[in-house]
Every structure is written in structure tokens, then in C-alpha cells.
N, C-alpha and C positions, 0 to 999 in steps of 0.2 A: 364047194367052190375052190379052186385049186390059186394055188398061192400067186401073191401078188409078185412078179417080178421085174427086177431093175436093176441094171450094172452099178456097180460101183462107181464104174469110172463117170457115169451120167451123174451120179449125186455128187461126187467131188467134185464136177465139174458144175454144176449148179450152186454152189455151197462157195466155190470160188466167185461167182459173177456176182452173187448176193452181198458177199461181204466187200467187193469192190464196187458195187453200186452203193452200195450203206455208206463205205469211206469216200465218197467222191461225193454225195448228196453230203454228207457231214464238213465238208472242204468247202461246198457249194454254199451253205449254211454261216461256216465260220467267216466267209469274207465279209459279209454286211455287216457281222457281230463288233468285227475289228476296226471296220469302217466308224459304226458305229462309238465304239470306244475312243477314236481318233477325237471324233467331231464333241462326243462330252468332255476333254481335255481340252482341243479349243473353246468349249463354251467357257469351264473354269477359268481359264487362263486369261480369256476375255472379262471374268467377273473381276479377277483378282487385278486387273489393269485398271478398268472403272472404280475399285470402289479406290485405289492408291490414287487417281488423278482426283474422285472427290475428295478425299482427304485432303490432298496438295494442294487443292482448291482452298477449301475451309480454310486450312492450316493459314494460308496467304492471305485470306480476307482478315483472319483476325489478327495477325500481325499488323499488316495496313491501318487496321482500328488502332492498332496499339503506338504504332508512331503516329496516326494521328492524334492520339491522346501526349504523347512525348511533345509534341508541337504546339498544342494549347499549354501542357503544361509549363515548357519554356518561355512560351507568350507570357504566361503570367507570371513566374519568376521574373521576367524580364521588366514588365510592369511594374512591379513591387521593388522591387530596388532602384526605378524611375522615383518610386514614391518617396522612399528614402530620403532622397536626397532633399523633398520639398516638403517633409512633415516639419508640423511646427509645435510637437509636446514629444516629451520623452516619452509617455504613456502611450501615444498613436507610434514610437520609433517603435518602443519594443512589442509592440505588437504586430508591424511590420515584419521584426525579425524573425518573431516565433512562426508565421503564417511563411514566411521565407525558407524557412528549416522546414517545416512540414512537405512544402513542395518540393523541396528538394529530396526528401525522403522517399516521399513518391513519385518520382523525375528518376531515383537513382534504384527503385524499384522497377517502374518499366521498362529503363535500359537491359537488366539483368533480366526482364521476363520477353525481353525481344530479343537480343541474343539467344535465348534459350529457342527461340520461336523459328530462328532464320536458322539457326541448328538443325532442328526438328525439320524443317521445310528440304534441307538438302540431303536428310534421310530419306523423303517424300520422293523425292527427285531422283535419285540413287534406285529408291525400290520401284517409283513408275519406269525406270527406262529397263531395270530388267525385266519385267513383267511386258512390256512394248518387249522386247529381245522371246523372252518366252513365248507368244503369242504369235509374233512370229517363226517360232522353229515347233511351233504346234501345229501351223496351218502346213509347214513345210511338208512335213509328217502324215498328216493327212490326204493332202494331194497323193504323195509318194505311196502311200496305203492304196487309193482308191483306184492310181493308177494299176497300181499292181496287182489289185483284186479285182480290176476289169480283166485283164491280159489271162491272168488263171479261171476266171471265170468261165473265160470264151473256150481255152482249155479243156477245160473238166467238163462243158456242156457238150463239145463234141466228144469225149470221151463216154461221158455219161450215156449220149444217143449211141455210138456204137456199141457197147457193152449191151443195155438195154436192147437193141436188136439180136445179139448174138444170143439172149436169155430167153427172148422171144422164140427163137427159131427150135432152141432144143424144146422150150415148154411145149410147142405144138408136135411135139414128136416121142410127147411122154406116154406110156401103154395108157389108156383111157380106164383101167381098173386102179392105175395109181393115180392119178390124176386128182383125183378126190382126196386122196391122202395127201398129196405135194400143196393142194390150192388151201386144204384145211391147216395145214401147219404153216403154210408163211402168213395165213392170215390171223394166225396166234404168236408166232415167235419172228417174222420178219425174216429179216438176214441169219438170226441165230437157230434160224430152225434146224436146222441139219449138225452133227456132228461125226468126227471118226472115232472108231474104236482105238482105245490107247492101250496097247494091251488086254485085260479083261476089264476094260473101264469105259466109259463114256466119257469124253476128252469135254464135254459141255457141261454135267453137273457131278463128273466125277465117283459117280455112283458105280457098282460091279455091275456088270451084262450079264447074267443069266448062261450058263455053256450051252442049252439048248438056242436059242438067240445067236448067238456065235455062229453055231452051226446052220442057224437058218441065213446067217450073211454069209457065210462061207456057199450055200447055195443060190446067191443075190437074188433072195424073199427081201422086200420092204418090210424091215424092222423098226418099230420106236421103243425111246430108251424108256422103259416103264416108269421110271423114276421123274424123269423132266418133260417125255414128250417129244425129246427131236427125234428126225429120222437119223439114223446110225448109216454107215459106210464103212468098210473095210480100206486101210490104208493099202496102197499098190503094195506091200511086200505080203501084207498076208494075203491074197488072193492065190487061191489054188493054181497049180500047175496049167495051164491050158483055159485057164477063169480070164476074160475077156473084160479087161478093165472098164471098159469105151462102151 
């Protein structure tokens, strides 16, 4: 059976449409990823807003409790020194005073633990308005993303279809005894099927090429690189004198 042949300039040009089709599906790929990563930042950024408004929340109801506790307890300090003045044994006075001092102790505790509380709360307030601020320059973000991964989208799909036709046109114009060789290696290696000779190497797994090998692409015989598999190609400068790239 006499050897399988194939210009060089048809595999490098094959070899070129594949890895432009790989990086354009890869393009086509990465915009939903990005989209994607947008909308999990708004989700965070949304969490981290809700759980600072519950806290603000909390934080304010038990403040609330706590001056309403400050408000009974003044009720009753206030009471008791009413008492004062209409007790009629020393025994019931100082008993009034010591129950007096005590509330006052704890009257002069919850001030200090509501201060502490309305403190705490405009921290609350502070981190929910930047997380509101965040949330909005997250959704901002996202828009801006999805706008812009529609627009490249529509891009790289026409792009995409016209390459894809152009890969089309040469495939059905390949000698039918390669054919079988071309269909079995892009459906093992893909876009990386093919490589050029880089000197006496294979530019894809960097292995030596054989001088016989050489010599069969120097005659554009369908060579694989015994080492990885790809089809080999002669770069335009080493093609023989009068050797028909195309």
C-alpha cells in the first residue's frame, strides 16, 4: 500500500482551526463560570447583610429589655425612698436603705451595661450599612459581567460557526486514506492532536523524531509522533524547495 500523503500546509492549517476552536469554546465556557462567581459573591454578600441586620436586631431588643428593666428599677428606687420618709422604726429605715443601695447598684450596673449595648448597636449599624454598600457594588458587578459575557458571547458564537465551517470544508477535502488517521486522533487528542516538528523534536511531547520520520515528512507521508501519538507537520521553513505547503 503506498504511503499515506498530506501537505503540510493542510495539517497546519487544520492544527490552527482546532486550537482556535478549543480557545473560543474555552472563552464560551469561561463566561457562565464568571457569571457564575459574580452571583455566589452576591449570594455572600447578601448573607453577610442578613445575618448583621439580625444581629442589629437582637442586639436592639435586648437593649429595649434592658432600659425597660432601668425603668422598673428606678420605679422602685423611687418608691422606696417615698417609703422613707413614712417608715416608723429605725429597723424598717435601715432596711429601706440597704434595699436602696442594692438597687442602686444594680440601676448603676444596667446603665453601664446599656451604654455598652447602644455602643455595640452603632457598630451593628456601621457594619449593616457597609454590607447594604457591598451588596450593592456586588450586584453592580454582576450585571456588568453578564452584560458583557452576553456581548462576547454573541461574538465568539459567530466566530465559533465560522471557523467550524471553514474546518468543515477542508475535512471533506481530506485524501480518504487519511481520513481514518485524522478522525482517529482528534478523537483521542482533540485540538492537541497534531504537532510541528521543532527541529529533530516533536514541539507536543518533546521527544526526538526518528531521521527516518523526518525524512518521510520531508516527503508529506502522514507521520505520528511514536512517542505521544500526534500527527507531525514540517514547519513552512523546512519544507523542501519546490514542496507545496497548501
Amino acid at each position: 500500500m503506498p504511503p499515506t500523503i498530506i501537505s503540510p500546509g493542510t495539517l497546519r492549517e487544520l492544527h490552527r482551526l482546532h486550537k482556535q476552536l478549543n480557545d473560543l469554546r474555552d472563552r464560551l465556557a469561561r463566561g457562565p463560570r464568571q457569571v457564575q462567581a459574580h452571583q455566589g459573591n452576591v449570594a455572600r454578600t447578601e448573607q453577610e447583610l442578613t445575618k448583621t441586620r439580625d444581629e442589629t436586631k437582637a442586639a436592639k431588643i435586648a437593649t429595649d429589655q434592658k432600659q425597660l428593666q432601668l425603668k422598673i428599677c428606678e420605679t422602685k428606687i423611687a418608691e422606696l425612698k417615698e417609703k422613707l420618709r413614712t417608715c416608723g422604726t429605725n429597723r424598717e429605715y435601715q432596711a429601706l436603705l440597704e434595699q436602696i443601695a442594692a438597687d442602686d447598684m444594680a440601676k448603676s450596673v444596667l446603665e453601664d451595661e446599656i451604654l455598652e449595648a447602644l455602643g455595640k448597636i452603632e457598630e451593628l449599624v456601621a457594619a449593616t450599612q457597609k454590607c447594604e454598600l457591598n451588596v450593592s457594588k456586588a450586584k453592580e458587578e454582576l450585571a456588568k459581567t453578564e452584560q458583557q459575557v452576553n456581548q462576547q458571547a454573541a461574538m465568539f458564537q459567530t466566530d465559533l460557526e465560522r471557523l467550524q465551517a471553514e474546518l468543515l470544508r477542508i475535512e471533506q477535502n481530506l485524501p480518504p486514506d487519511f481520513r481514518e488517521i485524522y478522525v482517529r486522533t482528534i478523537r483521542s487528542k482533540g485540538s492537541d492532536a497534531m504537532a510541528h516538528v521543532d527541529g529533530d523534536f516533536c514541539s507536543g511531547c518533546c521527544q526526538a523524531i526518528p531521521p527516518n520520520r523526518i525524512s518521510q515528512l520531508k516527503l508529506s507521508q502522514a507521520v505520528l509522533c511514536s512517542s505521544c501519538g500526534r500527527l507531525l507537520y514540517l514547519p513552512e521553513d523546512r519544507l523542501r524547495p519546490g514542496q507545496s505547503s497548501s
